[in-house]
Chimera marker file (.cmm) of the C-alpha trace (Angstrom):
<marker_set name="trace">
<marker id="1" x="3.571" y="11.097" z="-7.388" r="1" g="1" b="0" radius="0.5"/>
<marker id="2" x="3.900" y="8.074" z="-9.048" r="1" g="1" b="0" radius="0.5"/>
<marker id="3" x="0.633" y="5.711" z="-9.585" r="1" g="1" b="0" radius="0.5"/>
<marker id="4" x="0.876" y="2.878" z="-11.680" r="1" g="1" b="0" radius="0.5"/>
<marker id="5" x="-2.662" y="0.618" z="-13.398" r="1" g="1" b="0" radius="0.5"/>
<marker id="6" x="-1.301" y="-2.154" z="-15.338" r="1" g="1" b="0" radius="0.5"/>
<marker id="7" x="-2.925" y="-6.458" z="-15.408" r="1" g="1" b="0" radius="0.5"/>
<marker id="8" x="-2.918" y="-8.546" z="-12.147" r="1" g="1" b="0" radius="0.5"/>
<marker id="9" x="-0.259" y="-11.287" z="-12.397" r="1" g="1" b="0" radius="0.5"/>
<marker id="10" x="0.436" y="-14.189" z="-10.703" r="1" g="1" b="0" radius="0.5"/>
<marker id="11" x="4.274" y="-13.704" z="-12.085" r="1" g="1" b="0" radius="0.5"/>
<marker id="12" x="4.797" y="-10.218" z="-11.944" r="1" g="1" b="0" radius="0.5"/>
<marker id="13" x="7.233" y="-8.370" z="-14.032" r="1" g="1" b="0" radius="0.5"/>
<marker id="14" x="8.298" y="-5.207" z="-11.259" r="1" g="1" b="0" radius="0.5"/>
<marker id="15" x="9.619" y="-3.116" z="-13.555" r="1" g="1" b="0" radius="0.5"/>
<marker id="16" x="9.834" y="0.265" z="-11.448" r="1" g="1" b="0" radius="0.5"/>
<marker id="17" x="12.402" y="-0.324" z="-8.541" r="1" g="1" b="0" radius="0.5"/>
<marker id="18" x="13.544" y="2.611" z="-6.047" r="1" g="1" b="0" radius="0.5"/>
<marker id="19" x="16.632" y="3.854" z="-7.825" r="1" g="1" b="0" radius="0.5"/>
<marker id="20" x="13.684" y="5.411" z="-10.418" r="1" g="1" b="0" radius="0.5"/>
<marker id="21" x="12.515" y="6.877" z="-8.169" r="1" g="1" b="0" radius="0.5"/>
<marker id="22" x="12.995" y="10.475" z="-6.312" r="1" g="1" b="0" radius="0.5"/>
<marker id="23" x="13.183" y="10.896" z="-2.935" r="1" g="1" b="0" radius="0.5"/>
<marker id="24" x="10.081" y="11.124" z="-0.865" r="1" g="1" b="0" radius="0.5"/>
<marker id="25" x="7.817" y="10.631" z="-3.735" r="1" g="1" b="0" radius="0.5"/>
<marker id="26" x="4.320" y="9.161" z="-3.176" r="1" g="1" b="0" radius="0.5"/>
<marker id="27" x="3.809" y="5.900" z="-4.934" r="1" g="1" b="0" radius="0.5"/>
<marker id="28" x="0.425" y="4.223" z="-5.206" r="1" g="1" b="0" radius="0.5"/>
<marker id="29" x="-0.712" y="1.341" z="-7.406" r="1" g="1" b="0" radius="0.5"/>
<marker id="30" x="-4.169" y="-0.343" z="-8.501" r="1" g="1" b="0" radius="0.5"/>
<marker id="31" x="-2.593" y="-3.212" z="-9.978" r="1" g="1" b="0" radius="0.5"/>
<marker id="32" x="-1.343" y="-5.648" z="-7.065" r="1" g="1" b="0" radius="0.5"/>
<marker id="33" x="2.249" y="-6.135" z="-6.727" r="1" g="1" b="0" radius="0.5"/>
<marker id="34" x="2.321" y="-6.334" z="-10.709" r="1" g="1" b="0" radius="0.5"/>
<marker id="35" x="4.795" y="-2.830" z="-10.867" r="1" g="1" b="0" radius="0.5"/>
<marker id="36" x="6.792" y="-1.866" z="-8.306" r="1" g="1" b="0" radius="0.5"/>
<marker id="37" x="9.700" y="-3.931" z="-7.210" r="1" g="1" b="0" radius="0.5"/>
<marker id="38" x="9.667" y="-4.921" z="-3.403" r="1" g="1" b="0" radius="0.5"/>
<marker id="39" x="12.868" y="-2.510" z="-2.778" r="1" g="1" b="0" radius="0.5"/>
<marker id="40" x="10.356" y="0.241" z="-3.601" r="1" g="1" b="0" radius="0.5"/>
<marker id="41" x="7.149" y="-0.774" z="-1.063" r="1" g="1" b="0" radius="0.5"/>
<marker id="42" x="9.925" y="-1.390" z="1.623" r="1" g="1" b="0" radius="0.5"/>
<marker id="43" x="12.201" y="1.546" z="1.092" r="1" g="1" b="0" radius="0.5"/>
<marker id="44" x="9.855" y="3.914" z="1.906" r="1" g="1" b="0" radius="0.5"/>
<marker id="45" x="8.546" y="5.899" z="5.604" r="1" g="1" b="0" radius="0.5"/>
<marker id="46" x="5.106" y="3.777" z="5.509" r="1" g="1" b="0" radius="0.5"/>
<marker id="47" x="3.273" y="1.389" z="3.689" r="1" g="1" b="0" radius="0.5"/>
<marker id="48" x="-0.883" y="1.572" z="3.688" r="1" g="1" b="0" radius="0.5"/>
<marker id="49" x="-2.442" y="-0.718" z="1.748" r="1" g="1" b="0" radius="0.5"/>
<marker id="50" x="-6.274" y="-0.025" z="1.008" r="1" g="1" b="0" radius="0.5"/>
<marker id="51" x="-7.746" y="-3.342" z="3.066" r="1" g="1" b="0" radius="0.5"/>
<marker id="52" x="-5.179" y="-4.722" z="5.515" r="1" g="1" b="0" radius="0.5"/>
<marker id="53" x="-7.505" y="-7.711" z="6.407" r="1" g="1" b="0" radius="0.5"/>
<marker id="54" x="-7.479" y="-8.414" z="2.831" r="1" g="1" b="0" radius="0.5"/>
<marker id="55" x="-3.987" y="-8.049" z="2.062" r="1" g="1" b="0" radius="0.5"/>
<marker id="56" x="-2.632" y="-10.186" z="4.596" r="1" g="1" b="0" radius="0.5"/>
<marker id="57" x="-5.569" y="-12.546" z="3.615" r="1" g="1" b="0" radius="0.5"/>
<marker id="58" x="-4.057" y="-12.388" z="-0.009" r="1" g="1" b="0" radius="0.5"/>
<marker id="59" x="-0.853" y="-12.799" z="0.661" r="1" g="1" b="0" radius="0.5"/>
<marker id="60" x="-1.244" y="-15.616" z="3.196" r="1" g="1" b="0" radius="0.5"/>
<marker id="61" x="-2.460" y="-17.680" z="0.194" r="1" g="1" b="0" radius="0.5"/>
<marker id="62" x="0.879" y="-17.386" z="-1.689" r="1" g="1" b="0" radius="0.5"/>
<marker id="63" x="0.485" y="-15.233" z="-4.733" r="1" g="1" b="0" radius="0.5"/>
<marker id="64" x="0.689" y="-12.397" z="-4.537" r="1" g="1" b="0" radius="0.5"/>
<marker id="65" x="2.706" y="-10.070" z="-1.726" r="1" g="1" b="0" radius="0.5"/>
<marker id="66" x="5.521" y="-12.104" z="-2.259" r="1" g="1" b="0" radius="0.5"/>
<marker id="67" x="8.967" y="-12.030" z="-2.538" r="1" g="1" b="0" radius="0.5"/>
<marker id="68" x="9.635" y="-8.793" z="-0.048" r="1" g="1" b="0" radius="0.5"/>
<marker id="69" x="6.409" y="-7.089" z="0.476" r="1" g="1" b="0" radius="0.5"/>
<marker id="70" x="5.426" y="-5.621" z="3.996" r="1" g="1" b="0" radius="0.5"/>
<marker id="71" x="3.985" y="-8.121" z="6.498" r="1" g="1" b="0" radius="0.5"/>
<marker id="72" x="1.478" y="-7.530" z="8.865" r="1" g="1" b="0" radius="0.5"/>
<marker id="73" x="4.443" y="-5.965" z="11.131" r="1" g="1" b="0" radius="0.5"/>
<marker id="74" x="5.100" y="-3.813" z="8.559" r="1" g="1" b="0" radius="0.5"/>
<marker id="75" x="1.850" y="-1.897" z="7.597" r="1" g="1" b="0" radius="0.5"/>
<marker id="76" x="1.627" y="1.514" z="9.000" r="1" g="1" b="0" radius="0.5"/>
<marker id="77" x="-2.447" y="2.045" z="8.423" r="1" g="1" b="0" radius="0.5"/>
<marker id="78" x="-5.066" y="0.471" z="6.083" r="1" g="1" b="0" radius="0.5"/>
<marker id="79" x="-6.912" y="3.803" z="3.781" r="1" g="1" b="0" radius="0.5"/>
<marker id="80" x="-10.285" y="3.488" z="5.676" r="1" g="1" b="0" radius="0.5"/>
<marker id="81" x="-8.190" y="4.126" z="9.337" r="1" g="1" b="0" radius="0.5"/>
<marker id="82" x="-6.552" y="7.098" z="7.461" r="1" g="1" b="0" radius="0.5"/>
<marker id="83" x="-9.330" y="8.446" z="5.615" r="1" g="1" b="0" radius="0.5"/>
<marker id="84" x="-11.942" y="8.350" z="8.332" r="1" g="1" b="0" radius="0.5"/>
<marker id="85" x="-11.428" y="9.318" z="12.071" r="1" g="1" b="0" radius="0.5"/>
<marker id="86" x="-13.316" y="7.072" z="14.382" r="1" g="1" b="0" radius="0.5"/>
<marker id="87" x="-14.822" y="8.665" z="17.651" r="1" g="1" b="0" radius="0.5"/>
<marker id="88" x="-12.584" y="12.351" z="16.548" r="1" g="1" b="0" radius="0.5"/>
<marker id="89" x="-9.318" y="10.124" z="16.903" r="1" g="1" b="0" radius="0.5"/>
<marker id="90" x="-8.116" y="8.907" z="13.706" r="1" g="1" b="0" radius="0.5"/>
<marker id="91" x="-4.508" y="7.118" z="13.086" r="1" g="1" b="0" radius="0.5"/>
<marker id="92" x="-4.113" y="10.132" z="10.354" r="1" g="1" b="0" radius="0.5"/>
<marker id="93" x="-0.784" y="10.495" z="8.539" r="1" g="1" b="0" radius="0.5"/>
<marker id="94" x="2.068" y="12.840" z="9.759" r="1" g="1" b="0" radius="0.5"/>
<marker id="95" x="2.258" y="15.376" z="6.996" r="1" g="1" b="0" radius="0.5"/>
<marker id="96" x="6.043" y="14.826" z="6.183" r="1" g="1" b="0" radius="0.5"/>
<marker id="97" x="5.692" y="10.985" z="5.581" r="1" g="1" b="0" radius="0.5"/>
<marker id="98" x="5.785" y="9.531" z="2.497" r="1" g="1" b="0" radius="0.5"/>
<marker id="99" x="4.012" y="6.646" z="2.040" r="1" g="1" b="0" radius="0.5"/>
<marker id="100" x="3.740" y="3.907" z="-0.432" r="1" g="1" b="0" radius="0.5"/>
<marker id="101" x="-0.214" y="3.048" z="-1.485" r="1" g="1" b="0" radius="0.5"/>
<marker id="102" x="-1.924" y="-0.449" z="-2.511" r="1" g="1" b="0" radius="0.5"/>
<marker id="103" x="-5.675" y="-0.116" z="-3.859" r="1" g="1" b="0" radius="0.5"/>
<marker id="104" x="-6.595" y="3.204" z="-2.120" r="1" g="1" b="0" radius="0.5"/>
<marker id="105" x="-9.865" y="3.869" z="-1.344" r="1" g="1" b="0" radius="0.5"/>
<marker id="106" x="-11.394" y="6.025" z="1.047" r="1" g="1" b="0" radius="0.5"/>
<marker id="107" x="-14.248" y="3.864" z="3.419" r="1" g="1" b="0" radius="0.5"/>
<marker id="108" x="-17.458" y="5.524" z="3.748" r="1" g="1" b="0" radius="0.5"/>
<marker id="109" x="-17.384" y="5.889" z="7.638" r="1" g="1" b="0" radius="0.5"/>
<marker id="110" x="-20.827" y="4.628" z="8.228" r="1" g="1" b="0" radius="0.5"/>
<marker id="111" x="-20.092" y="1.255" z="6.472" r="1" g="1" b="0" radius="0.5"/>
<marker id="112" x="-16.804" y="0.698" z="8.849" r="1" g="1" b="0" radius="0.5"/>
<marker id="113" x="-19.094" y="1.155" z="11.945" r="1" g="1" b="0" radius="0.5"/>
<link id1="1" id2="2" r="1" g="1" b="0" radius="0.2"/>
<link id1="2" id2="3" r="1" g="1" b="0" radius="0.2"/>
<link id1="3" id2="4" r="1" g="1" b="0" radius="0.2"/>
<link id1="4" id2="5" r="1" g="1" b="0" radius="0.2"/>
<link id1="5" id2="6" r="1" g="1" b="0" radius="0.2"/>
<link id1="6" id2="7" r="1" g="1" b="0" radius="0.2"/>
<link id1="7" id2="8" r="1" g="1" b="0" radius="0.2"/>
<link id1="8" id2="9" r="1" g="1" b="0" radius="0.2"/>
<link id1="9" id2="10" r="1" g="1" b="0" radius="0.2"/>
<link id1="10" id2="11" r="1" g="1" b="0" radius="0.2"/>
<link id1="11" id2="12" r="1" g="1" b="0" radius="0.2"/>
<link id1="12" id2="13" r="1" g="1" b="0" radius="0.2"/>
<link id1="13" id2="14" r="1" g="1" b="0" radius="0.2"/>
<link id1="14" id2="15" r="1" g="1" b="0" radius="0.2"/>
<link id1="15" id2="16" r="1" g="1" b="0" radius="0.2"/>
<link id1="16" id2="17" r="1" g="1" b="0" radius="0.2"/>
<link id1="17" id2="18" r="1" g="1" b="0" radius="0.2"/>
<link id1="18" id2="19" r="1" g="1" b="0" radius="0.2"/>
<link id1="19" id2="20" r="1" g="1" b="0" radius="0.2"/>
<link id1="20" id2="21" r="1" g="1" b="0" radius="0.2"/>
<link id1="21" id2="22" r="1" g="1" b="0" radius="0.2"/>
<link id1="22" id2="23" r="1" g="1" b="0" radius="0.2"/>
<link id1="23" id2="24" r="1" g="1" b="0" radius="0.2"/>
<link id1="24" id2="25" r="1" g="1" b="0" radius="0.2"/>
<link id1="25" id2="26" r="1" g="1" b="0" radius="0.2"/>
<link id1="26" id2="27" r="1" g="1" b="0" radius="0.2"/>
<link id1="27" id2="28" r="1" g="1" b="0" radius="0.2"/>
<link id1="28" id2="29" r="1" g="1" b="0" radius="0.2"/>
<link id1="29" id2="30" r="1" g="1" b="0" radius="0.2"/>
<link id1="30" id2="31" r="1" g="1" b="0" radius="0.2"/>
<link id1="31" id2="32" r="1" g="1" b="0" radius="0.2"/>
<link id1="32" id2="33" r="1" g="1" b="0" radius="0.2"/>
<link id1="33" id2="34" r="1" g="1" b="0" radius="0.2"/>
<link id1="34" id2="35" r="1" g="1" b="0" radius="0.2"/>
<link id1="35" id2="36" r="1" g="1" b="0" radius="0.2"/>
<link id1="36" id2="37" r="1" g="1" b="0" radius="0.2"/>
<link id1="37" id2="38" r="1" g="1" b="0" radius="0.2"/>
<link id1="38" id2="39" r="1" g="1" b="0" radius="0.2"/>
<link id1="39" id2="40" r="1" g="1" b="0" radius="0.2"/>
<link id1="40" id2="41" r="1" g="1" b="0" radius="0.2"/>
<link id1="41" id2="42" r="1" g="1" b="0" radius="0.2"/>
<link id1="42" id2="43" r="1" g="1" b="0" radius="0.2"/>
<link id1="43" id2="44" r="1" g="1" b="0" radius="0.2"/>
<link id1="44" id2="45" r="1" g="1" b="0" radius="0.2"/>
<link id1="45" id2="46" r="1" g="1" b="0" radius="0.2"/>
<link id1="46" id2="47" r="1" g="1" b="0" radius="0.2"/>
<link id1="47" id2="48" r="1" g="1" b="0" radius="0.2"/>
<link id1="48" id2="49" r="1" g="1" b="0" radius="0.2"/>
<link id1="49" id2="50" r="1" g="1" b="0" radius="0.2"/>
<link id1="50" id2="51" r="1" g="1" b="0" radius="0.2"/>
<link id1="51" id2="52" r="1" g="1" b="0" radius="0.2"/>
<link id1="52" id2="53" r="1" g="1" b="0" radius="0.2"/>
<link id1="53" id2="54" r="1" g="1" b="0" radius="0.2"/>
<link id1="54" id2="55" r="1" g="1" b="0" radius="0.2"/>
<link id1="55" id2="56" r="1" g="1" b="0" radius="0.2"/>
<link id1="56" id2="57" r="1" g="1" b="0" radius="0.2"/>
<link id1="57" id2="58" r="1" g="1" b="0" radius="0.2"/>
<link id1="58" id2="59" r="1" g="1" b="0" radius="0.2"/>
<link id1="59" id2="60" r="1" g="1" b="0" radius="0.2"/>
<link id1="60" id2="61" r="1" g="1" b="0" radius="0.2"/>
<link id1="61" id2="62" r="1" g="1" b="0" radius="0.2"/>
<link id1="62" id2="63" r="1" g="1" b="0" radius="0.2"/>
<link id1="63" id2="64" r="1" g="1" b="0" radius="0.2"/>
<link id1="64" id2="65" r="1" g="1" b="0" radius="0.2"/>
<link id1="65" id2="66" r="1" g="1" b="0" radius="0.2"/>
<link id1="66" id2="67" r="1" g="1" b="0" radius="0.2"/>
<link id1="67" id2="68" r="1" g="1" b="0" radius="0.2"/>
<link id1="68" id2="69" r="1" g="1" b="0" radius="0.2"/>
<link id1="69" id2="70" r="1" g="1" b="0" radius="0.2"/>
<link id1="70" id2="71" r="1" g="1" b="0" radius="0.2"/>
<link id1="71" id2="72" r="1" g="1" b="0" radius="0.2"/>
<link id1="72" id2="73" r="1" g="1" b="0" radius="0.2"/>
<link id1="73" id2="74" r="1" g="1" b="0" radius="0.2"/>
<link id1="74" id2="75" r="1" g="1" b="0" radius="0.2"/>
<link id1="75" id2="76" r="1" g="1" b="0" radius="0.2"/>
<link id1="76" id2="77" r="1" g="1" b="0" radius="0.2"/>
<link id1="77" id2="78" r="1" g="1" b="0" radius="0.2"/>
<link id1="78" id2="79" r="1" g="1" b="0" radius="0.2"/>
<link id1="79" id2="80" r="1" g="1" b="0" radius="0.2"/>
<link id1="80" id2="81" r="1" g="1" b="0" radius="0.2"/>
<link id1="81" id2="82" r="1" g="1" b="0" radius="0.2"/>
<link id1="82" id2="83" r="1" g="1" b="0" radius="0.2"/>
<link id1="83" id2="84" r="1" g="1" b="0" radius="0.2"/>
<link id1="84" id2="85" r="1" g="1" b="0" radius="0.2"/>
<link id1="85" id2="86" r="1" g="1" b="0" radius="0.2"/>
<link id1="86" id2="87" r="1" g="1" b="0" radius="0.2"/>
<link id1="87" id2="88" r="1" g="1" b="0" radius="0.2"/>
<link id1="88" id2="89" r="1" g="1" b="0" radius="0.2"/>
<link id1="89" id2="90" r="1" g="1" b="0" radius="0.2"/>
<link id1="90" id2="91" r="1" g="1" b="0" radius="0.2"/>
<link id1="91" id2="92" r="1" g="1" b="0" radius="0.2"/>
<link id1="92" id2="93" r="1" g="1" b="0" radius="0.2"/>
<link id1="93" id2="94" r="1" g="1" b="0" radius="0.2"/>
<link id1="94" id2="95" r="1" g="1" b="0" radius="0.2"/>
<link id1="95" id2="96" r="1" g="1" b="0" radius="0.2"/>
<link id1="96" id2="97" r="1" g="1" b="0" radius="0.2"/>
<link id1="97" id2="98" r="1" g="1" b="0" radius="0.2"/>
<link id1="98" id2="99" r="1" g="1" b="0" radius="0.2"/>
<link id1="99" id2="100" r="1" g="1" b="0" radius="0.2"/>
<link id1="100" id2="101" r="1" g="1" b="0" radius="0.2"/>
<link id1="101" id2="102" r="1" g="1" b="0" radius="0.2"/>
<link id1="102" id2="103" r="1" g="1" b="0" radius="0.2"/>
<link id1="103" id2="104" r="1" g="1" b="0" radius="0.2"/>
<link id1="104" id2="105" r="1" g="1" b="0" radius="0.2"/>
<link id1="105" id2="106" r="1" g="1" b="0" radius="0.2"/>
<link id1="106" id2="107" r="1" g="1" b="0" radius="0.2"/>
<link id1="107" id2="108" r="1" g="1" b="0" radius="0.2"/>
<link id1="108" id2="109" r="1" g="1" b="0" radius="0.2"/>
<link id1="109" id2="110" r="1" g="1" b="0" radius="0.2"/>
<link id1="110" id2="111" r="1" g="1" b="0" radius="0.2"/>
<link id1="111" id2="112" r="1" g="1" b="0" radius="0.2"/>
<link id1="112" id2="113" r="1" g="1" b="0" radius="0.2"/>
</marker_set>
């Protein structure tokens, strides 16, 4: 596991890229798109991001998301559609995927009814 907390930049410096990396290691950050390179969010079996509304809203606006990060296309679940299982029937994760984390957050299920 590799989790990463550093400032919120408009020009990011990505200093961890996917040859640092081990295979199928879990990588989640609370800092943007201020750490990992784009070859490291892409390389990987899935990408969940903690609020897909809101990251697509963010990166719509041109900051941040840039330059190689996973569009809407791209994004295997948000964290409150794989935390929570709606009506017993949850999206869920298959236990051998890795999968690459933005912001994670469990939703309390009452609040996403």
């Amino acid at each position: 596991m590799v989790t990463t907390c550093a400032p919120i930049l408009e020009k990011p410096n990505r200093i961890i890229t996917a040859d640092m990396l081990k295979k199928d290691v879990f990588c989640m950050t609370s800092d943007y798109d201020s750490t990992f390179a784009a070859d490291v969010v892409n390389k990987g079996k899935s990408f969940v991001c903690d609020d897909r509304n809101q990251y697509l809203w963010t990166q719509e606006h041109g900051v941040y998301f840039q330059n190689g990060y996973p569009l809407s296309e791209e994004i295997y679940a948000d964290m409150g559609r794989s935390c929570i299982r709606q009506g017993g029937a949850g999206q869920g994760r298959p236990q051998d995927m890795p999968l690459y984390g933005y912001q994670p957050r469990c939703h309390d299920s009452k609040a996403d009814t």
